[in-house]
N, CA, C and O atoms as a MOPAC input file, in Angstrom:
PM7 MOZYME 1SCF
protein

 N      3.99900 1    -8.01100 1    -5.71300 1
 C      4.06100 1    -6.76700 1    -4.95600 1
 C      5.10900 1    -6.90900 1    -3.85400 1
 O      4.98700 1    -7.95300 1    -3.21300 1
 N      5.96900 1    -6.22200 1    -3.53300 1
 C      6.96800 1    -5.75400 1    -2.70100 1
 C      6.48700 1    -5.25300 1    -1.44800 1
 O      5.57200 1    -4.44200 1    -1.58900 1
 N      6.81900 1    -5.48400 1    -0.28300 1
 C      6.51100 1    -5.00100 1     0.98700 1
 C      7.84000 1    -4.67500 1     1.60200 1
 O      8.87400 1    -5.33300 1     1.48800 1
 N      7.69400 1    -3.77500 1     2.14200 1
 C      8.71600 1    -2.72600 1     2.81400 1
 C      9.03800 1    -3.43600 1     4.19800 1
 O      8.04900 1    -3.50000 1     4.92900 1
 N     10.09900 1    -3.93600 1     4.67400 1
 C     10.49600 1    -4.65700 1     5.70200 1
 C     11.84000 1    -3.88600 1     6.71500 1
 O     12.70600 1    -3.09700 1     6.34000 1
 N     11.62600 1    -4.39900 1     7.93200 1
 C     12.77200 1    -3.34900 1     8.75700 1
 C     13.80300 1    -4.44400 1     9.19500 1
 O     13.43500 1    -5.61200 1     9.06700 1
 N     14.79500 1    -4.24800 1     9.59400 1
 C     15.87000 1    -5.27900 1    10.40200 1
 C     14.95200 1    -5.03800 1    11.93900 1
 O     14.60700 1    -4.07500 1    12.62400 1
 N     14.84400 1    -6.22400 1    11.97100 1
 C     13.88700 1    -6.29400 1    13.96800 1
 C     15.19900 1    -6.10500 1    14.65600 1
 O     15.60300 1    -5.15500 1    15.32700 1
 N     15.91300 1    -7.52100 1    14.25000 1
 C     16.60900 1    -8.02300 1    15.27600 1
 C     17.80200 1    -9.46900 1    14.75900 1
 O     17.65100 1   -10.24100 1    13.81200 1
 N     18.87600 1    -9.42800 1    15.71900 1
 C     19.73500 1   -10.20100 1    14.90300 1
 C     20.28100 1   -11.04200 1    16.34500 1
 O     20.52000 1   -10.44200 1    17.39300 1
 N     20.41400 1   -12.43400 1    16.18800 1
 C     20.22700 1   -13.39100 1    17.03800 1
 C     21.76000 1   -13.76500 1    16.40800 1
 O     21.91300 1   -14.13600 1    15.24500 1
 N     22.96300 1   -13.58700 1    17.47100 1
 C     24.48000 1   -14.22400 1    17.34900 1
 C     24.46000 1   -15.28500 1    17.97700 1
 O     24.29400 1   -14.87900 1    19.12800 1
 N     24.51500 1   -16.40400 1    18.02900 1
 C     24.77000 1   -17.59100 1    18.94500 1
 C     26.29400 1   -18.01800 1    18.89000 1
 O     26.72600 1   -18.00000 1    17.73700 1
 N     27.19000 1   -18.38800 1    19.82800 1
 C     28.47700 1   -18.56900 1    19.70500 1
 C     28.76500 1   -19.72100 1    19.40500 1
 O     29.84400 1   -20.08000 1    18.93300 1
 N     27.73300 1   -20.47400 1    19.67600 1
 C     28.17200 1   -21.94100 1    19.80400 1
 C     27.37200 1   -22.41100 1    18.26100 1
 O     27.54400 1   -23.61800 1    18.09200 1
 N     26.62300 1   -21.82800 1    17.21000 1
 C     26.79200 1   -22.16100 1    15.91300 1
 C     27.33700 1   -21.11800 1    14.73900 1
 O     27.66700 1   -19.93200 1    14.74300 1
 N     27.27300 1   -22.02600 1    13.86400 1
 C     27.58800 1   -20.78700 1    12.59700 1
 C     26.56200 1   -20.24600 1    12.26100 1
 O     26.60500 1   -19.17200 1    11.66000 1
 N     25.11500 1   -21.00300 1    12.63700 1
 C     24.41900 1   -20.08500 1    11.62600 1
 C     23.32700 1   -19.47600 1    12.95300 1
 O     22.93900 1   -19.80400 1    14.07500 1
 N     23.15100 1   -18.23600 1    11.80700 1
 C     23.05600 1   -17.11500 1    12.79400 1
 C     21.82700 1   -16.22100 1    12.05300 1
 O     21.71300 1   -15.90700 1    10.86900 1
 N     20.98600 1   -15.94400 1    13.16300 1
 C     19.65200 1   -15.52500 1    12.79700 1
 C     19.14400 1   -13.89400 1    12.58100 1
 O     19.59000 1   -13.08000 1    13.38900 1
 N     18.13800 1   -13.36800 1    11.40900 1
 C     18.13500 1   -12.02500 1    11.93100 1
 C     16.43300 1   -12.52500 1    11.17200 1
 O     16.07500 1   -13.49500 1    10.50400 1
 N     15.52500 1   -10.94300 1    11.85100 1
 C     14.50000 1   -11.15600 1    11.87600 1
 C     14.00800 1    -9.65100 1    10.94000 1
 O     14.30500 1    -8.50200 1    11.26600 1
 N     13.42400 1    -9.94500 1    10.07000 1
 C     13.13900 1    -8.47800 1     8.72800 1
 C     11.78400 1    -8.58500 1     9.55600 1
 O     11.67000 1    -9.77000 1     9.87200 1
 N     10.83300 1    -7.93200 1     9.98400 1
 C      9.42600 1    -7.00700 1    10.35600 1
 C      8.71700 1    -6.33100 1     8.76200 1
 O      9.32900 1    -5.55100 1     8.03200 1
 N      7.75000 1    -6.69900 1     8.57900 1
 C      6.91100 1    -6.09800 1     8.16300 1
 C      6.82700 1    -4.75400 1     8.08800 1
 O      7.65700 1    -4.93500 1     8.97900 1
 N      6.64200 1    -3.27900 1     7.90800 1
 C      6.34600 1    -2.21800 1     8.43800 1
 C      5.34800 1    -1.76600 1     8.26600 1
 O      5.06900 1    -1.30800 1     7.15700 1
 N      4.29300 1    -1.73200 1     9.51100 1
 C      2.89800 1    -1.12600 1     8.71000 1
 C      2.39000 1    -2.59600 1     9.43200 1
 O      1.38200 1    -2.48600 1    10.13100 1
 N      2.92300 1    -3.79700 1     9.33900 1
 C      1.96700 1    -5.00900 1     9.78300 1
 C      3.57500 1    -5.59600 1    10.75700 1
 O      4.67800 1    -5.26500 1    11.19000 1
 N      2.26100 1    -7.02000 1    10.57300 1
 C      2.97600 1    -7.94700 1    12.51900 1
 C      3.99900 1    -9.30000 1    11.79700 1
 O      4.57800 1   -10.21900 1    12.37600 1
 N      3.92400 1    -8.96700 1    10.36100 1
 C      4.55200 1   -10.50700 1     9.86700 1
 C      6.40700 1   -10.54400 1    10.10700 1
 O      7.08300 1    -9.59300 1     9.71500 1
 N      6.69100 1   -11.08600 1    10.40900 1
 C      8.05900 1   -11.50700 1    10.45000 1
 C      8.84900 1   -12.74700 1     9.73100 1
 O      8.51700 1   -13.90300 1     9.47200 1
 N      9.85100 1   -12.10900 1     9.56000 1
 C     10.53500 1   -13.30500 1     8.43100 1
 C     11.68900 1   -13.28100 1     9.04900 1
 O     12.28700 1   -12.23000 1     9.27800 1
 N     12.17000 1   -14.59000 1     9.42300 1
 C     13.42000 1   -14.81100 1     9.81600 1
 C     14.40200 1   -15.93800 1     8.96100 1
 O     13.91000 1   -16.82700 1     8.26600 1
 N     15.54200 1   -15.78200 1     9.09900 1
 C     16.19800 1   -15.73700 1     7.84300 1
 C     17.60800 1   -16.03500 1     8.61000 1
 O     18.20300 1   -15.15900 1     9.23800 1
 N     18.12700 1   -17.54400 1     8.46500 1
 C     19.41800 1   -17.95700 1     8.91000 1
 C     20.57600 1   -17.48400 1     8.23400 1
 O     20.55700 1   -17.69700 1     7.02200 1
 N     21.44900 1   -16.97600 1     8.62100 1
 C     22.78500 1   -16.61300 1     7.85000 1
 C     24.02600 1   -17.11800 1     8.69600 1
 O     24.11400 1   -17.75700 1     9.74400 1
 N     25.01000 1   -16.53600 1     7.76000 1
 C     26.41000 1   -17.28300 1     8.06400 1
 C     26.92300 1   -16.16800 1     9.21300 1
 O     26.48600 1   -15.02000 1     9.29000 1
 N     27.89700 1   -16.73100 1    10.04800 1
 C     28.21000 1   -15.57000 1    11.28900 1
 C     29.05200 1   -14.56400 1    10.85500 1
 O     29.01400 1   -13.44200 1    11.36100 1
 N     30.22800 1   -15.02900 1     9.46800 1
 C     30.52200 1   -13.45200 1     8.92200 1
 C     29.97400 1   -12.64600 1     8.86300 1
 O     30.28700 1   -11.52900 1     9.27500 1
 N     28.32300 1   -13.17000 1     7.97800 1
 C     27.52900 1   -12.19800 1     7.64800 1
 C     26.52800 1   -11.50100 1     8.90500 1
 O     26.03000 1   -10.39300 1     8.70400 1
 N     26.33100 1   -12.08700 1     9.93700 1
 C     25.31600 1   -11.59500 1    11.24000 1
 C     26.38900 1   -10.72600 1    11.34400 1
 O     25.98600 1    -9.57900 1    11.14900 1
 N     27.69300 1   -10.77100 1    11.58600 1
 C     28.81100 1    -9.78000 1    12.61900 1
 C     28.90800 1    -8.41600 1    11.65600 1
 O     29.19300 1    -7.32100 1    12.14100 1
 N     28.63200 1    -8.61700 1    10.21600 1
 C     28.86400 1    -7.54300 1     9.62900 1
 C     27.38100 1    -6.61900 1     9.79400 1
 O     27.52500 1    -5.45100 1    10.15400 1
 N     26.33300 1    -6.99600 1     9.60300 1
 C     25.21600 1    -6.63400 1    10.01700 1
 C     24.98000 1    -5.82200 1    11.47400 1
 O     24.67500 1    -4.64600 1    11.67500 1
 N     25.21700 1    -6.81200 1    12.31000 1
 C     25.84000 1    -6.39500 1    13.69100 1
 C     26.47700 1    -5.35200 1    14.24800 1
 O     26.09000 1    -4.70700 1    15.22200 1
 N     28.49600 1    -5.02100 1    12.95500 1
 C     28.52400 1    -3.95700 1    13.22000 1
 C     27.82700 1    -2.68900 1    12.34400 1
 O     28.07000 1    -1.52600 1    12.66300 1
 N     27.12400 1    -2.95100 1    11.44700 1
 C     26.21000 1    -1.90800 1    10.90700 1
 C     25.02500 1    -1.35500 1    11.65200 1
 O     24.64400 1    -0.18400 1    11.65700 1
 N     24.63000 1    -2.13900 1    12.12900 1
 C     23.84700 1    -1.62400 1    13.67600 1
 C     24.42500 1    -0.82800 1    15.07500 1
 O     23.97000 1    -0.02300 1    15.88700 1
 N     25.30300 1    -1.32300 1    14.92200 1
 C     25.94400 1    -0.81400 1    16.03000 1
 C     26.97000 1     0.75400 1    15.81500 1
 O     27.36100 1     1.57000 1    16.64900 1
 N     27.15400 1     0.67500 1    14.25800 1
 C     28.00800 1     2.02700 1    14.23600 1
 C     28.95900 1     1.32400 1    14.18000 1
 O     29.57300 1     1.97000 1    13.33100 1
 N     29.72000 1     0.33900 1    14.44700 1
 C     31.36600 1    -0.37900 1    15.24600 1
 C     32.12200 1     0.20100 1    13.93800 1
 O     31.67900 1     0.09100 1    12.79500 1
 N     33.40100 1     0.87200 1    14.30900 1
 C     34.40100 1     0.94600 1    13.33700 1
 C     35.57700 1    -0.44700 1    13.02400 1
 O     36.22800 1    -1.33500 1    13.57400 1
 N     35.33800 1    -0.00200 1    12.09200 1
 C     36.41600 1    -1.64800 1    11.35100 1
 C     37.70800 1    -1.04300 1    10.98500 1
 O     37.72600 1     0.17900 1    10.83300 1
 N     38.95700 1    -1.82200 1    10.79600 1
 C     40.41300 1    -0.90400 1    10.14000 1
 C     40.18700 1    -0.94400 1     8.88300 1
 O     40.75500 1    -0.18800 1     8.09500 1
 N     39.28900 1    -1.87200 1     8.52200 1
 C     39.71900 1    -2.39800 1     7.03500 1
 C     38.42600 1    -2.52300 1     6.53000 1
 O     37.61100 1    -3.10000 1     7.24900 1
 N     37.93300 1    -1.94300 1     5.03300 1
 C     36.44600 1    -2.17100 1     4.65700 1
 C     35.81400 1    -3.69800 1     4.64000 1
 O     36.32500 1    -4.71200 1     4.16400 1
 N     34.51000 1    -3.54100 1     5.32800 1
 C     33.73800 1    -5.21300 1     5.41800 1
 C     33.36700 1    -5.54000 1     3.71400 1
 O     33.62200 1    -4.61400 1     2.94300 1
 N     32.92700 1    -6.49500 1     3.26900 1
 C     32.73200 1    -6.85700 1     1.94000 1
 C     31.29300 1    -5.68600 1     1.54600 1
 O     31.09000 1    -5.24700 1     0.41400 1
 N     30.55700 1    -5.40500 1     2.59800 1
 C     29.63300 1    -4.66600 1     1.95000 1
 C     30.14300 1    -3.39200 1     1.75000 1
 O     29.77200 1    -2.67200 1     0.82300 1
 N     31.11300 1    -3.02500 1     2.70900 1
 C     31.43400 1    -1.52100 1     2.23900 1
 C     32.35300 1    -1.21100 1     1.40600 1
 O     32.50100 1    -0.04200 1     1.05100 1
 N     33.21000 1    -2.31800 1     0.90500 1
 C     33.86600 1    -2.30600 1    -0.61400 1
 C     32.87000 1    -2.28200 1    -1.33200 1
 O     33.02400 1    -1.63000 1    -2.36600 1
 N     32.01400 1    -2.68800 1    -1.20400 1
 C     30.83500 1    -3.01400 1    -2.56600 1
 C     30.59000 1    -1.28000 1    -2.99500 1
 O     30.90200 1    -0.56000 1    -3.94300 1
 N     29.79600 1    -1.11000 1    -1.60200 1
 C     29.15700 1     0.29600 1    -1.69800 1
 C     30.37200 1     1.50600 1    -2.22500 1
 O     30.05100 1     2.64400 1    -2.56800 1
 N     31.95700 1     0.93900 1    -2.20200 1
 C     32.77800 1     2.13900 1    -2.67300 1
 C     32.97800 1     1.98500 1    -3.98100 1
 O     33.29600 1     2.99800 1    -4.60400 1
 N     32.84900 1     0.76000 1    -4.68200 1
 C     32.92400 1     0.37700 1    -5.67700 1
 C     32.03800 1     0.59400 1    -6.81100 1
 O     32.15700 1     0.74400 1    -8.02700 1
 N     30.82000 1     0.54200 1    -5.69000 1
 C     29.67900 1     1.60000 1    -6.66000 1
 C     29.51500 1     2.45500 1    -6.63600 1
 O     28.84100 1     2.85200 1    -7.58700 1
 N     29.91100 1     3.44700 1    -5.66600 1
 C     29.92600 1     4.64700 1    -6.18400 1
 C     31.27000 1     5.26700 1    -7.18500 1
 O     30.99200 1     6.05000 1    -8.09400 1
 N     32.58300 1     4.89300 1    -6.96200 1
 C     33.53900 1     5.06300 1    -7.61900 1
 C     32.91300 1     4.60200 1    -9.07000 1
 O     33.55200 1     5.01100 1   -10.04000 1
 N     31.82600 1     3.85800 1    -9.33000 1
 C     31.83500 1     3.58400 1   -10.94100 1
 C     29.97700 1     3.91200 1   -11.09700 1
 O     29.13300 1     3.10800 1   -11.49300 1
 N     29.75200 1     5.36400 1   -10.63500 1
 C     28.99200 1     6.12400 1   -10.54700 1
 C     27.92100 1     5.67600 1   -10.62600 1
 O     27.18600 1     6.24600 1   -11.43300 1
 N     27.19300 1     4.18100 1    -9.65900 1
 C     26.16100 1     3.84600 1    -9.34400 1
 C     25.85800 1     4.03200 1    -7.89100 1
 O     26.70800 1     3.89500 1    -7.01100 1
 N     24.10100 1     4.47900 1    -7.59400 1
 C     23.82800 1     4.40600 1    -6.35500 1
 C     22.55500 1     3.44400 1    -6.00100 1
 O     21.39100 1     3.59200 1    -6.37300 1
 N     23.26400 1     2.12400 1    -4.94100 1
 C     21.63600 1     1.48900 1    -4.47800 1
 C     20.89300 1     2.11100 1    -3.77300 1
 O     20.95100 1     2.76600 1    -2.73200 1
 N     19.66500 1     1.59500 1    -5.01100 1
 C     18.52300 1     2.21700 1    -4.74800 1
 C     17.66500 1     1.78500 1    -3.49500 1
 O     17.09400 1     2.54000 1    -2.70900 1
 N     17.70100 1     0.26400 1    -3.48000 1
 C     16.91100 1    -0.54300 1    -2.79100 1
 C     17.39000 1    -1.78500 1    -2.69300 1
 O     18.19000 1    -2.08600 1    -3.57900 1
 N     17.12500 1    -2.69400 1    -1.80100 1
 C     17.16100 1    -4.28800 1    -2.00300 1
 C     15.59900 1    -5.05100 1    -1.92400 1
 O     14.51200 1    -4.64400 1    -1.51300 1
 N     16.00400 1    -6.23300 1    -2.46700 1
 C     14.79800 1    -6.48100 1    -2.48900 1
 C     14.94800 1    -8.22500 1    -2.41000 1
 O     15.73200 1    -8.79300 1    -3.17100 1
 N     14.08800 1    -9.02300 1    -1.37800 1
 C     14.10200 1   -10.29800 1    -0.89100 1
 C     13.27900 1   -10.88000 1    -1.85900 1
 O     12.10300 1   -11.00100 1    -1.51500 1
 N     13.59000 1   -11.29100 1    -3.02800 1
 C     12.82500 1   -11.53700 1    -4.53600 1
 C     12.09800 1   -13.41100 1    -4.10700 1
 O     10.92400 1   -13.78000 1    -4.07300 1
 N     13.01900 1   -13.97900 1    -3.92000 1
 C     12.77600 1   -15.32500 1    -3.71700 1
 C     12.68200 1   -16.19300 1    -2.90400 1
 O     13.25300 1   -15.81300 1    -1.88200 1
 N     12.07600 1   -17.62800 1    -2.73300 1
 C     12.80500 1   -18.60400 1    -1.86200 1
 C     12.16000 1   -19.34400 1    -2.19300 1
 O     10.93400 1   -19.38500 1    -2.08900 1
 N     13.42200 1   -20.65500 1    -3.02500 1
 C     13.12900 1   -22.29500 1    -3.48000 1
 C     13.94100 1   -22.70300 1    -2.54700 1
 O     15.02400 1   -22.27700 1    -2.14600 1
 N     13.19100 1   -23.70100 1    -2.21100 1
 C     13.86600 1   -24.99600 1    -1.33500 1
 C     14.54100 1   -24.63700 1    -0.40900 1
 O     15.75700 1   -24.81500 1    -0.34500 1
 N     13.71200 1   -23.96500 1     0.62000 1
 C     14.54100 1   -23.02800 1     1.47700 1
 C     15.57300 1   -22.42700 1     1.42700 1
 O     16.17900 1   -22.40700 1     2.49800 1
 N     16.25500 1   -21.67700 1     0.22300 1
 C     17.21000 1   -20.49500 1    -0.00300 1
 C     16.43000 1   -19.52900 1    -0.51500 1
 O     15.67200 1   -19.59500 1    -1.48300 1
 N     16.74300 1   -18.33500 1     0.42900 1
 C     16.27000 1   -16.84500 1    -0.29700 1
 C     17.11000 1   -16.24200 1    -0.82300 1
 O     18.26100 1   -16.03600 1    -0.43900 1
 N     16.35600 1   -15.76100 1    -2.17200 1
 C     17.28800 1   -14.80400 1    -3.41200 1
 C     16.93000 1   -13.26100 1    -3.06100 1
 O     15.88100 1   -12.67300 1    -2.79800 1
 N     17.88000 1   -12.99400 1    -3.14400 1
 C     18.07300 1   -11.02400 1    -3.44700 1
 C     18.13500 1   -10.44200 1    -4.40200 1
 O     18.09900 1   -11.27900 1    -5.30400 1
 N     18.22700 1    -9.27000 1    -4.89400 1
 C     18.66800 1    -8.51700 1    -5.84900 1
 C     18.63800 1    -6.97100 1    -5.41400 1
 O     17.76200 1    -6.19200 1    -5.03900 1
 N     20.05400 1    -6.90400 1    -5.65200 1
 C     20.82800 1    -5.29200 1    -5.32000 1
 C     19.61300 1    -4.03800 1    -6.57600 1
 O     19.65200 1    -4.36900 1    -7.76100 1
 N     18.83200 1    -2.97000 1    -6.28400 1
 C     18.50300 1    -2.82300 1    -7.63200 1
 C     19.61600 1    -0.89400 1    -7.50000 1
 O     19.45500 1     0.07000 1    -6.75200 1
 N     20.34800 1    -1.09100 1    -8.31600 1
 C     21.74700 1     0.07500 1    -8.09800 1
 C     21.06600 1     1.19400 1    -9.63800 1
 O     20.64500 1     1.07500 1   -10.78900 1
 N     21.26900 1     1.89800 1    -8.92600 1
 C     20.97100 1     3.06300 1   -10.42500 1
 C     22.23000 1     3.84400 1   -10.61500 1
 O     23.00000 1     4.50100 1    -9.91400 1
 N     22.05000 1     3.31800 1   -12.47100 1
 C     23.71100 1     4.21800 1   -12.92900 1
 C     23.33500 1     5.32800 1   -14.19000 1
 O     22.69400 1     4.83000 1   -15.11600 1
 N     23.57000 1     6.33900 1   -14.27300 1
 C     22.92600 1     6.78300 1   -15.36400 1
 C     21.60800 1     7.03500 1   -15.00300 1
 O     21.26600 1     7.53300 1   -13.93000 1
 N     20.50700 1     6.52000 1   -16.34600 1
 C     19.45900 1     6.81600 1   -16.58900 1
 C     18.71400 1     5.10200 1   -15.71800 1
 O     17.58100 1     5.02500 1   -15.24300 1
 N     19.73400 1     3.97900 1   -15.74300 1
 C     19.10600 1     2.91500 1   -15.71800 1
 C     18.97500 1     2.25600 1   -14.91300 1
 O     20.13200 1     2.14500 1   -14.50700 1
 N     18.16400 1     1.44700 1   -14.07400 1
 C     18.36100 1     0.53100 1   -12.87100 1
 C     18.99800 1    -0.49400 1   -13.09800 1
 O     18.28400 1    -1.34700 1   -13.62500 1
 N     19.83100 1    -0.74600 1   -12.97100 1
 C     20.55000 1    -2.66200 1   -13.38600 1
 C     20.61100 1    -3.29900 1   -11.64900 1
 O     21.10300 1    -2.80400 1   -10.63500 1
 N     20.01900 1    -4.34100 1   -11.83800 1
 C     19.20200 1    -5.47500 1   -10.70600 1
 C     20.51900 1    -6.60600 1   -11.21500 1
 O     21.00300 1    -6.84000 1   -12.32200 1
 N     20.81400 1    -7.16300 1    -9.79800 1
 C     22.16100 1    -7.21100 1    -9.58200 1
 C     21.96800 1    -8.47300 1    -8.05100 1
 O     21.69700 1    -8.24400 1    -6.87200 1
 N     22.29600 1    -9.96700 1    -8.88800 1
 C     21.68800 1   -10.86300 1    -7.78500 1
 C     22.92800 1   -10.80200 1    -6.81300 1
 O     24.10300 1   -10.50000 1    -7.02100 1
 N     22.26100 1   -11.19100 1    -5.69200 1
 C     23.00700 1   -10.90900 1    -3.88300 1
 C     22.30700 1   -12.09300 1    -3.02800 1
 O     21.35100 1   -12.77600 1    -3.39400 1
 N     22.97400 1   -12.16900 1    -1.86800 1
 C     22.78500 1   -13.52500 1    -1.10500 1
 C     21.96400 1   -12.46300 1    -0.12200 1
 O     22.65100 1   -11.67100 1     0.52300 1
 N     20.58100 1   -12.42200 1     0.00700 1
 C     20.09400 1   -11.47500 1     0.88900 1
 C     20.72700 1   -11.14900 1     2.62300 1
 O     19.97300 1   -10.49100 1     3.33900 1
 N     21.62300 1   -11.46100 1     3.02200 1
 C     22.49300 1   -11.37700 1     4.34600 1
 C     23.33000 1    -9.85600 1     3.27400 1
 O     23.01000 1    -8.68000 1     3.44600 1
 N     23.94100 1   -10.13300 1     2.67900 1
 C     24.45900 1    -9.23700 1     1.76100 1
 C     24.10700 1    -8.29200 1     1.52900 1
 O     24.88600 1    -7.34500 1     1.63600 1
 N     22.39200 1    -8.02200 1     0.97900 1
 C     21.93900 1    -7.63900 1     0.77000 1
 C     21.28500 1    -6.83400 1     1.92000 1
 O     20.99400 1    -5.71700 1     1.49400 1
 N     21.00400 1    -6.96500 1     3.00300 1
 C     20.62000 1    -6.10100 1     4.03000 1
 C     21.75500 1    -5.95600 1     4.77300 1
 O     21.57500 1    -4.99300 1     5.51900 1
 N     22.69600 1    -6.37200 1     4.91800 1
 C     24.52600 1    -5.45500 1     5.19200 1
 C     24.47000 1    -3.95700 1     4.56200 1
 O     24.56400 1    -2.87900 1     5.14900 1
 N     24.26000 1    -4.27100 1     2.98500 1
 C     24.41200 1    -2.54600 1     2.10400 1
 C     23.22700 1    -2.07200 1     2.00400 1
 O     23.14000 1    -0.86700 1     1.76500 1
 N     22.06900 1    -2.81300 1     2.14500 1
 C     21.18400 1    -1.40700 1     2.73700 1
 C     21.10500 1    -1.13100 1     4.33500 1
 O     20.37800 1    -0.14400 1     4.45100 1
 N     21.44200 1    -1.47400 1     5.35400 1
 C     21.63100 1    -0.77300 1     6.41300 1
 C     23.17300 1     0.27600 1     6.06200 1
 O     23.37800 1     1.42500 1     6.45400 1
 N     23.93500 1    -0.46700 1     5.33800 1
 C     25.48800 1     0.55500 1     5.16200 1
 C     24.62200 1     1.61600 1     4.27100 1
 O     24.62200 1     2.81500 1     4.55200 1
 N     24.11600 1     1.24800 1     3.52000 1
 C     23.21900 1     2.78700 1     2.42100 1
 C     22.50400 1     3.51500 1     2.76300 1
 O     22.13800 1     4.45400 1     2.05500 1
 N     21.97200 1     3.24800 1     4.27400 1
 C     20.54000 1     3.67000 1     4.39600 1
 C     19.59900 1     3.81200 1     3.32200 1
 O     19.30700 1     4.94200 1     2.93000 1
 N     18.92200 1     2.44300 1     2.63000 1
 C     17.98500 1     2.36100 1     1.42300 1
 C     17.12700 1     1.30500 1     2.18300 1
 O     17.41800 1     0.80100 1     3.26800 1
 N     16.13500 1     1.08200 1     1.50800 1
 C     14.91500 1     0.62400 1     1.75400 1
 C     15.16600 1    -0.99400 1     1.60400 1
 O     15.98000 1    -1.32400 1     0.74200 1
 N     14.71700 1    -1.72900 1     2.14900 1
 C     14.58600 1    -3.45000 1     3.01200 1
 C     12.80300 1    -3.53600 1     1.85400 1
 O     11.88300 1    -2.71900 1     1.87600 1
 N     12.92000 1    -4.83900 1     0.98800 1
 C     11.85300 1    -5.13100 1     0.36300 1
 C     11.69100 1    -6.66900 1     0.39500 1
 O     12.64800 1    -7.44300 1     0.38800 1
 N     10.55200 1    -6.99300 1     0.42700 1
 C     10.43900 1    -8.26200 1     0.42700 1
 C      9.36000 1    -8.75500 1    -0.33700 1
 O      8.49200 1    -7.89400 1    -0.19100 1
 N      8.95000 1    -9.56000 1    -1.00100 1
 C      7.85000 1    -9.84200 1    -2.00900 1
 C      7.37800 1   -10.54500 1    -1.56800 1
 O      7.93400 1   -11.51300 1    -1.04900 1
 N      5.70000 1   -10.27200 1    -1.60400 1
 C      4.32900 1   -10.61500 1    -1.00100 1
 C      5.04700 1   -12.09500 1    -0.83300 1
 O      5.36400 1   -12.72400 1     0.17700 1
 N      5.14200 1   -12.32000 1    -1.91600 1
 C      5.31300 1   -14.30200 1    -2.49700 1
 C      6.22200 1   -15.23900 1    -1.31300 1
 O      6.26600 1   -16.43600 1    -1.02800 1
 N      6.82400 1   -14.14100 1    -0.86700 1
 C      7.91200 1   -14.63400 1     0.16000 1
 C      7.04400 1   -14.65200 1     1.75700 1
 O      6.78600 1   -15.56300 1     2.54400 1
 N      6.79400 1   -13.33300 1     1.75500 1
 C      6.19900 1   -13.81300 1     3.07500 1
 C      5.07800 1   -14.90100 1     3.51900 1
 O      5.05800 1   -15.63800 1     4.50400 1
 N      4.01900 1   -14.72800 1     2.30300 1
 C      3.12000 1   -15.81100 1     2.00200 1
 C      3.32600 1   -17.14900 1     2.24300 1
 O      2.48100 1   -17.87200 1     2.76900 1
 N      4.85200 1   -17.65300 1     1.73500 1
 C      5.11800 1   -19.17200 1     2.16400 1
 C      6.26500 1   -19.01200 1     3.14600 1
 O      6.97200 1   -20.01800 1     3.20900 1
 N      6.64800 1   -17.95100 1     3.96900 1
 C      7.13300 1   -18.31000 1     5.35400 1
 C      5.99500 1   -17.86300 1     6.30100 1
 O      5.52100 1   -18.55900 1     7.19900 1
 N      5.66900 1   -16.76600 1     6.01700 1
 C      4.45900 1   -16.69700 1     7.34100 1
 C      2.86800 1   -16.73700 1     7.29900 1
 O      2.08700 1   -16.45800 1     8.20800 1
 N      2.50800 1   -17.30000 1     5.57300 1
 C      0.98000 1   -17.23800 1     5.73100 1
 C      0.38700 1   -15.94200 1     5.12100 1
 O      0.98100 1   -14.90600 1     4.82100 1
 N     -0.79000 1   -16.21800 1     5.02100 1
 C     -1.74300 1   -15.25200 1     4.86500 1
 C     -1.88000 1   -13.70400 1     5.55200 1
 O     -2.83800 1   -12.98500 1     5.26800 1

């Protein structure tokens, strides 16, 4: 089962690369936090913020790329995590069909804050970062 998760909050530190953001529960108190690379916090960052860029960030080529080849994401969804790496999957609808489409979840919540689409995370995940 899938649980619906929000961007809390995104932690830049200057002095490392890796760089923190925090997905919320919605509806409950669980939190999942989730280290990423500082390309990826700054692009997040300016998706929060509105910030205009000259040049498209990797998520918003993505998102032109899918729509130019007449798919729209639907959702993301935080599917996994072995050995402390979490897996994503883009799920994009083209046509009649959903095609699920693996992503580095930093990635993956870049184009759904750029999409405005829904933040998912599976029970299974929160279970072995935050418990019961």
């Amino acid at each position: 089962m899938a649980i619906e998760v929000q961007l809390k909050r995104i932690v830049i530190a200057e002095t490392t690369d890796q760089q923190t953001i925090f997905l919320k529960e919605k509806g409950g108190s669980r939190i999942l936090p989730m280290f990423i690379g500082q390309a990826e916090a700054l692009a997040i960052d300016y998706r929060v913020k509105d910030a205009a860029t000259q040049r498209p960030l990797t998520h918003q080529l993505l998102l032109n790329v899918m729509g130019d080849l007449g798919g729209t994401l639907q959702h993301v969804l935080i599917s996994d995590l072995k050995e402390g790496v979490f897996y994503a999957r883009l799920l994009v609808q083209q046509d009649d069909e959903i095609i699920e489409i693996d992503s580095r979840p930093s990635d993956a919540v870049a184009l759904a804050l750029a999409a405005e689409v829904q933040i998912f995370v599976e029970e299974s995940v929160l279970e072995q970062v935050c418990g019961d």
